[in-house]
C-alpha positions as CSV (number, residue, x, y, z in Angstrom):
1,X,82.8,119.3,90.0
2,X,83.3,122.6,91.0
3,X,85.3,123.2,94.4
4,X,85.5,126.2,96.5
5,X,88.2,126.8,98.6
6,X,89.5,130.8,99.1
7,X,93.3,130.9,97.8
8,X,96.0,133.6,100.1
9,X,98.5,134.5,98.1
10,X,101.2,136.5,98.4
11,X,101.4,139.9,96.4
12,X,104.2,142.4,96.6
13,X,103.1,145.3,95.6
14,X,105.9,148.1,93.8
15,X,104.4,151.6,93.8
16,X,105.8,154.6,91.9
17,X,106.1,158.1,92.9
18,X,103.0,160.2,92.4
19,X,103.0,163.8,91.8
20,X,102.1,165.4,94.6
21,X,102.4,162.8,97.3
22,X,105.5,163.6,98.4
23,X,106.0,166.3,100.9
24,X,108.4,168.9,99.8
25,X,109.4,166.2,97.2
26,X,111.0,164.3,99.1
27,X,110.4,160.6,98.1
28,X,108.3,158.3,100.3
29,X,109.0,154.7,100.8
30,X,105.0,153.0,101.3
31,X,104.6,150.4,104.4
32,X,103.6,146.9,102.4
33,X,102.2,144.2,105.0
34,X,102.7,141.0,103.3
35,X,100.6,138.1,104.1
36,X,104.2,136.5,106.5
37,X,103.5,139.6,108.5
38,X,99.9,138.9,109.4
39,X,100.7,134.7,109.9
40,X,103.9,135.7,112.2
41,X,101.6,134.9,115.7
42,X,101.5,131.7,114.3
43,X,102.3,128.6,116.5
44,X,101.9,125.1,116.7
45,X,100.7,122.6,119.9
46,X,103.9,122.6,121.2
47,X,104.3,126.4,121.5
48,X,106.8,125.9,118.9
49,X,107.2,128.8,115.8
50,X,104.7,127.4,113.1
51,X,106.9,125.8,110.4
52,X,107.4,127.2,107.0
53,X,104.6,126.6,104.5
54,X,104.3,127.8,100.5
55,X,100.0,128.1,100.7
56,X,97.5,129.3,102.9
57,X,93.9,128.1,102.4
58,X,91.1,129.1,104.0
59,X,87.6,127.5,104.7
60,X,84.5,127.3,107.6
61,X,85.2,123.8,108.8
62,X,88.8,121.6,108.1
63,X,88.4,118.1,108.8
64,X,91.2,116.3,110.2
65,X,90.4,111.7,109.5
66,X,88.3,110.6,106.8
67,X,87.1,108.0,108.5
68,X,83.2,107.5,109.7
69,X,83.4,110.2,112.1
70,X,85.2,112.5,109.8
71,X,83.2,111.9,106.7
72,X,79.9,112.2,109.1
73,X,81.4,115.6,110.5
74,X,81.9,117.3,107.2
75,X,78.5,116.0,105.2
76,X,77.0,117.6,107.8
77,X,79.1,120.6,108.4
78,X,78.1,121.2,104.6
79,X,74.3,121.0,105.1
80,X,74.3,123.9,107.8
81,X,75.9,126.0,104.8
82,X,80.1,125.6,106.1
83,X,82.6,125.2,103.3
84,X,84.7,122.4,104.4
85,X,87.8,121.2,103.2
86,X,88.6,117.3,104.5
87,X,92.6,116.1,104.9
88,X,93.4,112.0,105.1
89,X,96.5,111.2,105.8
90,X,96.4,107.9,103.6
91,X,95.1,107.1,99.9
92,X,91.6,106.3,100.8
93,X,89.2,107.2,102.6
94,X,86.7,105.0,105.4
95,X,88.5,104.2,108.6
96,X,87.8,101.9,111.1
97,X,84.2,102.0,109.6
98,X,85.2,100.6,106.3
99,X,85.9,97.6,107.3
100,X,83.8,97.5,110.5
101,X,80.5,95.4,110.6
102,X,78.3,98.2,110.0
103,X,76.0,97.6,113.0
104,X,74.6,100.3,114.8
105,X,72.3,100.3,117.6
106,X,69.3,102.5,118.4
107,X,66.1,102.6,120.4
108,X,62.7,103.9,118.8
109,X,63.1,103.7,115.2
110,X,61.0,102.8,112.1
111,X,62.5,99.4,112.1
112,X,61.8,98.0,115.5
113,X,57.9,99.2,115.1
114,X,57.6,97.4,111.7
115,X,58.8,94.5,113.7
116,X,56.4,94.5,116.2
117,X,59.8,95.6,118.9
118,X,59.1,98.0,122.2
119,X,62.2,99.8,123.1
120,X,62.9,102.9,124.5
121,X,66.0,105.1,125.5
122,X,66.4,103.8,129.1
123,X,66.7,100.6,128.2
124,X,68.9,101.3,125.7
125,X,70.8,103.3,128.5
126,X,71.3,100.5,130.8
127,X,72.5,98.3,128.2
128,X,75.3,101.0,127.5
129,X,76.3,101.9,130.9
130,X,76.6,97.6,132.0
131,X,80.1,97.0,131.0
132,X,81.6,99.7,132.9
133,X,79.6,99.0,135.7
134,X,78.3,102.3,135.2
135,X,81.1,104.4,135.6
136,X,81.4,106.3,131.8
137,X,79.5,110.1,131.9
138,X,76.3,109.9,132.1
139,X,76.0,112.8,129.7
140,X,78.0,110.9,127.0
141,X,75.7,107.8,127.4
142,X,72.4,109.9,127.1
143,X,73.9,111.7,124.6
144,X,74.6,108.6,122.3
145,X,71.2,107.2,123.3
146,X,69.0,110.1,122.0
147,X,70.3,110.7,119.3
148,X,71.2,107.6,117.8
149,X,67.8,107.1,116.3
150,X,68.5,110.0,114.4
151,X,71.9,108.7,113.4
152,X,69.6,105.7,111.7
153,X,67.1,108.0,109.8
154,X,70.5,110.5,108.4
155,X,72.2,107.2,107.4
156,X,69.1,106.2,105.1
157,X,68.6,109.9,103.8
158,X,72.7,109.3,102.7
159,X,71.1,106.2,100.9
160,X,72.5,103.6,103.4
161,X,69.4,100.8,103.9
162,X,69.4,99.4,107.4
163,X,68.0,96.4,108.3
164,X,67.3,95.4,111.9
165,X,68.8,91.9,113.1
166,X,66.5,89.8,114.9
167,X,67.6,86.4,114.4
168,X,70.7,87.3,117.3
169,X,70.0,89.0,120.7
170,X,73.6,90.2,120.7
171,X,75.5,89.8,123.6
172,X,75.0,93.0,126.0
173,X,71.6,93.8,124.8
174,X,68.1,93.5,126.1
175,X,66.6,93.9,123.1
176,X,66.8,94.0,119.1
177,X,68.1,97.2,118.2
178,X,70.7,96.1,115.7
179,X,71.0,97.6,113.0
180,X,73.3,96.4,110.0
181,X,74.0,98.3,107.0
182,X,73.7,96.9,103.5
183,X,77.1,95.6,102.4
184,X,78.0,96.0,105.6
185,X,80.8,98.7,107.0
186,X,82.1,98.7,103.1
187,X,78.6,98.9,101.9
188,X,77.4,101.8,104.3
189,X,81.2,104.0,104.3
190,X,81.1,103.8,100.3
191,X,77.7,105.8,100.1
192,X,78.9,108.3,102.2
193,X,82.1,108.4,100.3
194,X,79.8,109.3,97.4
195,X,78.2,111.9,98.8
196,X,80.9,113.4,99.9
197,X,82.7,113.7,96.8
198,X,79.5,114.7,95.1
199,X,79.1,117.6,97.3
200,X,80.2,121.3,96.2
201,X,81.1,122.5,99.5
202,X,83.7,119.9,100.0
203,X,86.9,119.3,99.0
204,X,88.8,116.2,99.4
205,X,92.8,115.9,100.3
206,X,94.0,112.9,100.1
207,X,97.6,111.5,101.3
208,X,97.7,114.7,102.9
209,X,98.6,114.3,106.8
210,X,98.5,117.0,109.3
211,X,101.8,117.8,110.7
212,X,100.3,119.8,113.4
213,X,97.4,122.1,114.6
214,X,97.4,126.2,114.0
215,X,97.3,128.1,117.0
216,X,96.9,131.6,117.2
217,X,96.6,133.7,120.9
218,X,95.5,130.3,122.1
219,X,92.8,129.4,120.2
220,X,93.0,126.7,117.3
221,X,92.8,128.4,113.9
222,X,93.7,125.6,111.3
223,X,96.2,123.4,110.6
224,X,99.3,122.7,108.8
225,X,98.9,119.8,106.4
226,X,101.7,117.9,103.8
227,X,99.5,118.0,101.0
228,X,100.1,115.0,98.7
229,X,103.1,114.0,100.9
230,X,105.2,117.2,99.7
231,X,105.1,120.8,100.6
232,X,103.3,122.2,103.9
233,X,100.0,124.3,103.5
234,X,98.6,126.1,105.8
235,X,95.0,125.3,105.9
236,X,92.4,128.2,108.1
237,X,88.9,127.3,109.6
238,X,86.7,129.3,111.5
239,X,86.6,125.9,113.4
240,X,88.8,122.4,113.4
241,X,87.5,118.9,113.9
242,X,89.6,116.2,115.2
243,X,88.7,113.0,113.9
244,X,91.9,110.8,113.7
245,X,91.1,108.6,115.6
246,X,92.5,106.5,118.2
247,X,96.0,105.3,118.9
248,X,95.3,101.7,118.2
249,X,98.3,101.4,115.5
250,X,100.3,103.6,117.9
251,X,102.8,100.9,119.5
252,X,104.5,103.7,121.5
253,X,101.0,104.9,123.2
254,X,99.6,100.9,123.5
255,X,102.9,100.1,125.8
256,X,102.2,103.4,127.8
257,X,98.4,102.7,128.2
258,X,97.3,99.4,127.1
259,X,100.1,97.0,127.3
260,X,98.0,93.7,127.8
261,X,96.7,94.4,123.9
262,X,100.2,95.0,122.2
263,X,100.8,91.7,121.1
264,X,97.1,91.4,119.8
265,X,96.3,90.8,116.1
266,X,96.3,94.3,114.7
267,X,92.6,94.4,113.0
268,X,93.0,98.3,113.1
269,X,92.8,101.5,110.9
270,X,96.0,102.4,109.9
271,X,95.4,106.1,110.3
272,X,94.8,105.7,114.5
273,X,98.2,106.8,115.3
274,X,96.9,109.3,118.3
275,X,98.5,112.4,117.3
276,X,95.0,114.1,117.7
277,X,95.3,113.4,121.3
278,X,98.6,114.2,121.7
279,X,98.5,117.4,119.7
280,X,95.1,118.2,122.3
281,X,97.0,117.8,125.5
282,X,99.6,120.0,124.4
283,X,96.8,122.5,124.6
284,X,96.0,121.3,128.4
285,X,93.1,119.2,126.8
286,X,91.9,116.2,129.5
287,X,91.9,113.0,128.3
288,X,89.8,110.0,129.9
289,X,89.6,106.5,129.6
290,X,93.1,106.0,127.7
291,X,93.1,102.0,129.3
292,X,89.2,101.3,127.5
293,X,89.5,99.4,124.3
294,X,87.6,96.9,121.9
295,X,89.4,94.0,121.3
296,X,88.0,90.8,119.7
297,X,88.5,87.2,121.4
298,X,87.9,84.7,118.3
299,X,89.9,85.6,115.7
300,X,91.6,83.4,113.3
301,X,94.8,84.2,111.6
302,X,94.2,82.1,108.8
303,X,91.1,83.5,108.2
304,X,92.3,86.8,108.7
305,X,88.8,87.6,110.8
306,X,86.9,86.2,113.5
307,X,85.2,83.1,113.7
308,X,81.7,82.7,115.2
309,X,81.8,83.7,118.6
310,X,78.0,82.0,118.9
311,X,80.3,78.9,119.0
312,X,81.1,79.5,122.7
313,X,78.0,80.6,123.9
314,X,76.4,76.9,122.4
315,X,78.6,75.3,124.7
316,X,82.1,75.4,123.1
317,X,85.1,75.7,125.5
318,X,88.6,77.8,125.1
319,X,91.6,75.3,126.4
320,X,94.7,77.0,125.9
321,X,98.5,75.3,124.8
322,X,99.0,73.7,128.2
323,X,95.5,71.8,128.0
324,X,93.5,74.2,130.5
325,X,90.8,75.9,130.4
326,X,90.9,79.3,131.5
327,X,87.9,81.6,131.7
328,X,83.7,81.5,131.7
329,X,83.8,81.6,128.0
330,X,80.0,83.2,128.0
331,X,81.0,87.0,128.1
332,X,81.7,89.5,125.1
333,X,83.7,89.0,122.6
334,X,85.7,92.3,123.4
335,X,86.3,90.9,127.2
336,X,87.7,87.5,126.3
337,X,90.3,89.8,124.0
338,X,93.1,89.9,127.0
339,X,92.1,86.7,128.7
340,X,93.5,85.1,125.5
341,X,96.5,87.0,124.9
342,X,97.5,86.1,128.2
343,X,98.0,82.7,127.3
344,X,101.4,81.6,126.1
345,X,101.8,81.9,122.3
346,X,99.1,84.7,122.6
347,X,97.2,81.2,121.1
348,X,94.4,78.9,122.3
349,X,92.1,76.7,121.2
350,X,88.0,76.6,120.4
351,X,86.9,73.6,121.1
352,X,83.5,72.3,120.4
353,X,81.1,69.3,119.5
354,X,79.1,67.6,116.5
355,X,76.2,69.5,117.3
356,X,77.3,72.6,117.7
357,X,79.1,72.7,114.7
358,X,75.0,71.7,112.9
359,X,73.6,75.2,114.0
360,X,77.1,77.2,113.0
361,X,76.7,78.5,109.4
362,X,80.0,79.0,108.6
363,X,81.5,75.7,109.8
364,X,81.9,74.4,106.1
365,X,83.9,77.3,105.1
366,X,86.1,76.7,108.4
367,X,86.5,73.2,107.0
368,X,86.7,74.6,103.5
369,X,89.7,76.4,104.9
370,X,91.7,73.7,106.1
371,X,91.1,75.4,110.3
372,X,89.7,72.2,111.4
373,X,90.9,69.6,113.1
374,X,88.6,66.4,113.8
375,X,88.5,63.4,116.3
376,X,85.7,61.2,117.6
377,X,87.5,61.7,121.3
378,X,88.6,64.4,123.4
379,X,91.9,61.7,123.8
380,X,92.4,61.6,120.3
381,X,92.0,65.3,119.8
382,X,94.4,66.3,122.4
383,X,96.7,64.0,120.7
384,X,96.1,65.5,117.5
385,X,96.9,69.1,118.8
386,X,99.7,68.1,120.6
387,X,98.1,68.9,124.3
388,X,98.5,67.3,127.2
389,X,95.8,64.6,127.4
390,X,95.1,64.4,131.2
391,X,95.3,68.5,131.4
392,X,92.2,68.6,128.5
393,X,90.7,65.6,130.0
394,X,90.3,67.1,133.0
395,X,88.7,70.6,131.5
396,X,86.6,68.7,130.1
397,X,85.1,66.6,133.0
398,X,84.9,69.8,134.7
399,X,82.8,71.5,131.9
400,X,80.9,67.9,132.0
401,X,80.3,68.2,135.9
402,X,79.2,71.7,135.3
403,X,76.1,71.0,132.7
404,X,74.8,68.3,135.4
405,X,75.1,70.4,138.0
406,X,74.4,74.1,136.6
407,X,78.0,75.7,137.4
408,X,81.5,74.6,137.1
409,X,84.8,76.1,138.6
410,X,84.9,78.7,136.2
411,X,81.5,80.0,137.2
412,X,79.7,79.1,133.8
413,X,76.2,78.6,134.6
414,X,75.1,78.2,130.7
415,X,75.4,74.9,129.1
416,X,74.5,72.6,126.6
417,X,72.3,69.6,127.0
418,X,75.3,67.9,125.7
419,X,79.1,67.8,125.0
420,X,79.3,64.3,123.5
421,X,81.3,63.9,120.2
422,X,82.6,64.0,117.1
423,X,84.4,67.0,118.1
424,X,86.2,70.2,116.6
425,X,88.7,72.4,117.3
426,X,90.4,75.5,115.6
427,X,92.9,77.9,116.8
428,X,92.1,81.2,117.7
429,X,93.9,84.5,118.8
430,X,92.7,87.9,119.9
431,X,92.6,91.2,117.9
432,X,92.7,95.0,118.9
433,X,90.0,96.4,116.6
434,X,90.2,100.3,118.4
435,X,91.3,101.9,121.1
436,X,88.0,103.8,123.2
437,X,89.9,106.5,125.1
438,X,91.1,110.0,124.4
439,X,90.4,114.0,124.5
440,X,87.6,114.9,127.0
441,X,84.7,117.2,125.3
442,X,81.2,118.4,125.8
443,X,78.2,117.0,124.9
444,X,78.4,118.3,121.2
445,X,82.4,117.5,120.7
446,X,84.0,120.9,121.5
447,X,87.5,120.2,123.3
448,X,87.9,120.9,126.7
449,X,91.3,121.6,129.3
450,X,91.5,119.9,132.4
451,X,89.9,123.3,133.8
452,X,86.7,122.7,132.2
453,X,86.9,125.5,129.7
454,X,86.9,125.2,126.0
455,X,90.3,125.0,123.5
456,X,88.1,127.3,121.4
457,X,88.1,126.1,117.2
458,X,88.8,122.5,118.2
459,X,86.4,120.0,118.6
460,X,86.5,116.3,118.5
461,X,84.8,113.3,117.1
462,X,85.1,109.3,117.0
463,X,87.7,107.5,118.5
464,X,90.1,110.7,119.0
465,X,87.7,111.4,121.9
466,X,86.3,110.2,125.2
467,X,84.8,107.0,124.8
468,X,81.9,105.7,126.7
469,X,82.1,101.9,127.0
470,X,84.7,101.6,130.1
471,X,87.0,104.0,131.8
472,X,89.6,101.2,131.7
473,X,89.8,97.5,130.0
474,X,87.8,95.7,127.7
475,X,84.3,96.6,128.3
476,X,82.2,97.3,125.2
477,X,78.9,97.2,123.9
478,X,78.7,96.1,120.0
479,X,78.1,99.2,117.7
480,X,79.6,101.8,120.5
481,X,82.3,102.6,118.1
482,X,80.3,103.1,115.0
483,X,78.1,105.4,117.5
484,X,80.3,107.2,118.7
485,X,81.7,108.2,115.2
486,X,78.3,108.9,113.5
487,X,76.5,110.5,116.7
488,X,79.3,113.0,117.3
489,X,80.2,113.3,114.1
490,X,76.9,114.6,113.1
491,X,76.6,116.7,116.6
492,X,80.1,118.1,115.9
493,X,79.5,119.0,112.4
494,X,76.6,120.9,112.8
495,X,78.1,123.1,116.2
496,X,81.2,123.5,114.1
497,X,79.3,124.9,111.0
498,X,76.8,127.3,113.2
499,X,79.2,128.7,116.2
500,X,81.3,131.4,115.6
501,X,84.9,130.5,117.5
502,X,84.9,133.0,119.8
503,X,81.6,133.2,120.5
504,X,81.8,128.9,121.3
505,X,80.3,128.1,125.1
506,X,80.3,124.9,126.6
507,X,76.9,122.8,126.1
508,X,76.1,120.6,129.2
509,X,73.0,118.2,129.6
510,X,70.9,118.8,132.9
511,X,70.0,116.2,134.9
512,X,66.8,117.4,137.2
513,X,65.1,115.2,139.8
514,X,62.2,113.6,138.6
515,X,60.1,115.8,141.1
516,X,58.4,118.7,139.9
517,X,59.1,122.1,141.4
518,X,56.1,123.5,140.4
519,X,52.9,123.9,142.5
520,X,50.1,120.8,141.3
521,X,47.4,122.1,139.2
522,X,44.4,123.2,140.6
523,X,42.0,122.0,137.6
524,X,42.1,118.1,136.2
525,X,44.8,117.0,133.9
526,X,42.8,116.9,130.6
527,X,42.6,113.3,129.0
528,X,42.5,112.9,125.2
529,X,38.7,113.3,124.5
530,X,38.6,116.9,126.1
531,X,37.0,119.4,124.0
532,X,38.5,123.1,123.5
533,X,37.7,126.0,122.4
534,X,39.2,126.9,118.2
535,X,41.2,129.1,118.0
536,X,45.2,130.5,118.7
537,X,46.3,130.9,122.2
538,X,49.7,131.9,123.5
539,X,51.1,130.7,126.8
540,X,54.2,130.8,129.0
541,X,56.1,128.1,130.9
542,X,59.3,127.9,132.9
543,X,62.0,126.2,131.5
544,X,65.7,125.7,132.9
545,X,66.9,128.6,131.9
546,X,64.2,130.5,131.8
547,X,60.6,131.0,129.9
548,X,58.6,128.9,126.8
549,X,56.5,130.8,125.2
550,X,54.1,128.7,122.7
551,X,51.7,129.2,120.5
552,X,49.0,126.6,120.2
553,X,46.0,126.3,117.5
554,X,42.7,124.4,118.4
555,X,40.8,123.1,115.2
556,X,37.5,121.1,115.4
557,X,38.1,121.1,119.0
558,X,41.2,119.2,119.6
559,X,44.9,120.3,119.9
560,X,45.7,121.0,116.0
561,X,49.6,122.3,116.4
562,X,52.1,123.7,119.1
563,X,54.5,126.5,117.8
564,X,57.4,127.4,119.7
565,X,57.6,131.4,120.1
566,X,60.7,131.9,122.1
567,X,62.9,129.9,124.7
568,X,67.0,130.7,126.1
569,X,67.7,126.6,126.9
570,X,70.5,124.8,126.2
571,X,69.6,124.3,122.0
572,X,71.4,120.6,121.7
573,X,69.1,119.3,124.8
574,X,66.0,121.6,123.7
575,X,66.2,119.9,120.5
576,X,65.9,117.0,122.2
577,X,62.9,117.8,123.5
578,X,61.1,119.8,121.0
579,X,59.5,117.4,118.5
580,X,58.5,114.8,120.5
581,X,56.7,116.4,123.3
582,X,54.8,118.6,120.7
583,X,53.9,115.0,118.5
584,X,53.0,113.6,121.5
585,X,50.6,116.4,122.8
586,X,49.2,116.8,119.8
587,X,48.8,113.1,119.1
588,X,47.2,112.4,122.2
589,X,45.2,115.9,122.7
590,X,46.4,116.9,126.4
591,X,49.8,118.6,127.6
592,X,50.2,115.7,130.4
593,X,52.5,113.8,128.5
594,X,56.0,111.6,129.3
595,X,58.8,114.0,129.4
596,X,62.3,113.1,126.7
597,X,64.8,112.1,129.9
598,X,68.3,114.6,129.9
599,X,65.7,117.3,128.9
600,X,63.0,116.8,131.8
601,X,62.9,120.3,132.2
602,X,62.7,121.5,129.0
603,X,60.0,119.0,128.2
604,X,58.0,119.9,131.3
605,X,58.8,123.6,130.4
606,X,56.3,123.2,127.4
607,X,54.0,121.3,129.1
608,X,53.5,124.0,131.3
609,X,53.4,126.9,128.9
610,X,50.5,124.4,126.5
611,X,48.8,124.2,130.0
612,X,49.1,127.9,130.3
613,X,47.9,128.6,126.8
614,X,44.8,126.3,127.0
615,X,43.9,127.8,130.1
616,X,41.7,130.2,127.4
617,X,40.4,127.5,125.5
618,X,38.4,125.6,127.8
């Protein structure tokens, strides 16, 4: 396989005397500017003198985590032409996403139409912002939303077949727009490992951790890595993507920010020590939402993974070592996380009847498994778990009292027709599975200081960044930390491969009001039977930050194709945009169509400048 990676080495150079390039033959002594003498501006994060190093490689793009957001960044880093050289700290590759359920949500795609499901952004929107009570960026949210289709249709061009999940309205959503990966997070992460390794303009390090970044008048030029755990490198980029994740198997950062998860089972990537954050803020990088995580509430140590939270929601109960039960147990999985590790022993236990166990799949294997414990009583189970009989007798008749009246003291409103026996019960704990705060970035991963402005050559992707599912605490959405890896993976990728470092700017998304600023028009909005003239026709509309200018063709009478000339907007939300307001004019033969929401006005910038083109065709 061949690799391609630019190799700095340093020369000294011995030159002789040459006739007659001495002055009055006296001998001259020649200036030599050895390659220490051009790295001496060199510093690290800390300000500190960059430490010594025996190579210096240089490449477009240096990836920092190979885990889903890092292997997303540099695939696609390597299809806008970048060479791209890839550093893991640890002997494999994958992440978090390796061993992560390889579920990703998305509105709009192939899948949901061949299923006969209508879904659309906003929806997929509200269902995002809901467990922070809307308070993560809006930008981030609409971000993630509009592109995550994308993220489905990239994944199955890697080879990665998803299949949407319709027998489950998970918890959160409104709607099916779950989509699992073949072979799961294993199953999806080894394909892109594949593909990576297959690909000329990247080259792998493994066990190679980066000891810190590479600054240089300020701005991030590289990074200095222990390549195969020995000597430092020094490894150059035009531009440097942080994807290390979080700081989830940091116990030092946990006590500082999340202290109610540090006794939780440790179901983390081993790599997500947060020194991508930390090395960010010694730049003056924000950070946001350090207190937001994903935990899991059902896990079982002896199985070494969770059990099936669907258990609860049929009308199993959580009674914890003093016989009491202790929250509504119908909420998400990540939100019952602390709620259980506050009990003492960090232990409770799931407790359930006959026919719930009938509808859960994986009940024999829980038997199989020696995690079940039986009784025909609620007396008799107590007794065999060692509780306190009156303590889990009364739970009980307060769960009882709640299915005939519709609520019980814990505020569950969702019951079974039933609780009568046999009954189960199997001891569960909670797990941390990632941490969902970190550096603060634009809308297409570059890093930015608490001033707003950019730490130019750094950007960010996955869990080393800003999450999106709370500011603090449990709140999540399943497949936010999947999307968040592959979404700005991709978005990072691509502005690392195609912005020069000092040219970088920081990309916002506009928000408009919904009411159009320009004057109604004076003729009738043309429906999709209207009949114009063949022929090309250019015409101008006004777009956010400035004009459209089109160029549509009219074949057989009818809107044939729309070809945009020239426009200055934001390219990330014009992109946006582009594609489906032209399918949709041309589909439906009139420029009155629904604009693509974060990019009103660039979708009702073409509008107008179709309208004004057409103008000659009627």
């Amino acid at each position: 396989m061949k690799k391609t990676i630019t190799r700095l080495i340093a020369i000294s150079l011995i030159l002789g005397m040459f006739s007659g390039c001495s002055k009055e033959g006296a001998e001259e002594t020649p200036v030599v500017e050895s390659p220490g003498q051009v790295e001496q501006k060199l510093k690290t994060s800390t300000g500190e003198d960059a430490p010594d190093y025996s190579e210096t490689l240089t490449t477009d793009v240096l990836v920092l985590g190979g885990g889903g957001a890092g292997i997303t960044s540099a695939l696609t880093a390597s299809e806008n032409g970048s060479k791209v050289i890839l550093v893991e700290k640890i002997a494999y590759l994958g992440g978090a996403t390796i061993i992560s359920g390889g579920i990703v949500p998305a509105a709009g795609t192939k899948q949901q139409k061949e299923a006969g499901i209508v879904d659309n952004n906003e929806l997929f929107v509200r269902d995002i912002f809901r467990p922070s009570s809307y308070s993560v960026r809006k930008d981030l949210v609409y971000t993630i939303a509009e592109n995550a289709k994308g993220v489905i249709e990239w994944l199955e061009e890697q080879g990665v077949v998803m299949s949407l999940i319709t027998n489950n309205l998970f918890y959160g959503q409104s709607n099916y727009r779950m989509h699992i990966a073949e072979g799961s997070g294993a199953g999806m992460t080894q394909k892109l490992i594949s593909n990576l390794n297959d690909d000329e303009n990247i080259e792998v390090m493994l066990n190679s951790p980066a000891v810190e970044l590479a600054i240089e008048d300020g701005a991030v030029v590289g990074a200095f890595i222990h390549k195969n755990n020995s000597e430092t490198i020094l490894i150059r980029a035009e531009n440097t993507i942080l994807a290390t994740s979080g700081f989830a198997a940091n116990k030092e950062m946990l006590e500082e920010y999340i202290p109610e998860m540090v006794d939780a089972y440790p179901l983390v990537a081993p790599g997500a020590t947060g020194e991508g954050i930390l090395w960010g803020q010694n730049l003056g990088a924000e950070v946001a939402n350090m207190k937001a995580y994903q935990g899991h509430g059902v896990f079982s140590e002896e199985l070494g993974r969770s059990v099936d939270l669907n258990i609860l929601y049929r009308g199993g109960i959580l009674v914890n070592m003093n016989g009491h039960r202790f929250t509504n147990e119908h909420k998400g999985y990540s939100e019952l996380s602390p709620e259980v590790l506050a009990q003492d022993t960090n232990n409770v236990y799931m407790i359930f009847n006959k026919a719930n166990a009938e509808q859960t799949s994986q009940f024999q294997d829980y038997v199989d498994a020696g995690i079940i414990t039986e009784a025909n009583s609620i007396d008799e189970l107590s007794a065999k778990l060692n509780l306190d009989q009156k303590k889990v007798a009364a739970s009980v008749e307060d769960f009882l009292n709640g299915i005939k009246t519709g609520q019980d003291s814990l505020n569950r409103t969702l019951f079974p027709e039933h609780f009568d026996g046999p009954y189960y019960a199997l001891k569960i704990t909670a797990d941390l599975r990632h941490t969902q705060g970190g550096l603060v970035t634009d809308v297409v991963g570059q890093v930015l200081k608490s001033d707003g402005t950019l730490i130019k050559g750094l950007y960010a992707a996955g869990g080393v960044m800003e999450g999106f599912s709370d500011t603090a605490g449990p709140g999540y959405m399943s497949g936010n930390g999947l999307l968040q890896a592959f979404v700005f993976g991709r978005l990072a990728g691509k502005q690392a491969a195609t912005t020069k470092r000092d040219e970088a700017k920081v990309v916002v998304m506009e928000f408009e009001k919904e009411v159009s600023e320009e004057k109604p028009s004076d003729t009738e909005t043309p429906d999709g039977d209207t009949v114009f003239k063949d022929g090309v026709y250019e015409g101008t509309g006004k777009g956010y930050h400035g004009d459209i200018k089109v160029k549509v063709l009219v074949e057989n009478s009818k809107i044939k194709n729309v070809e945009i000339l020239e426009q200055s907007e934001t390219e990330t939300i014009f992109k946006a945009a582009e594609k489906p307001i032209i399918d949709s004019i041309v589909a439906n033969n009139t420029y009155s169509v629904d604009a693509v929401t974060g990019s009103t006005k660039s979708s009702k910038g073409i509008m107008m400048a179709v309208e004004n083109a057409l103008e000659s065709a009627k």
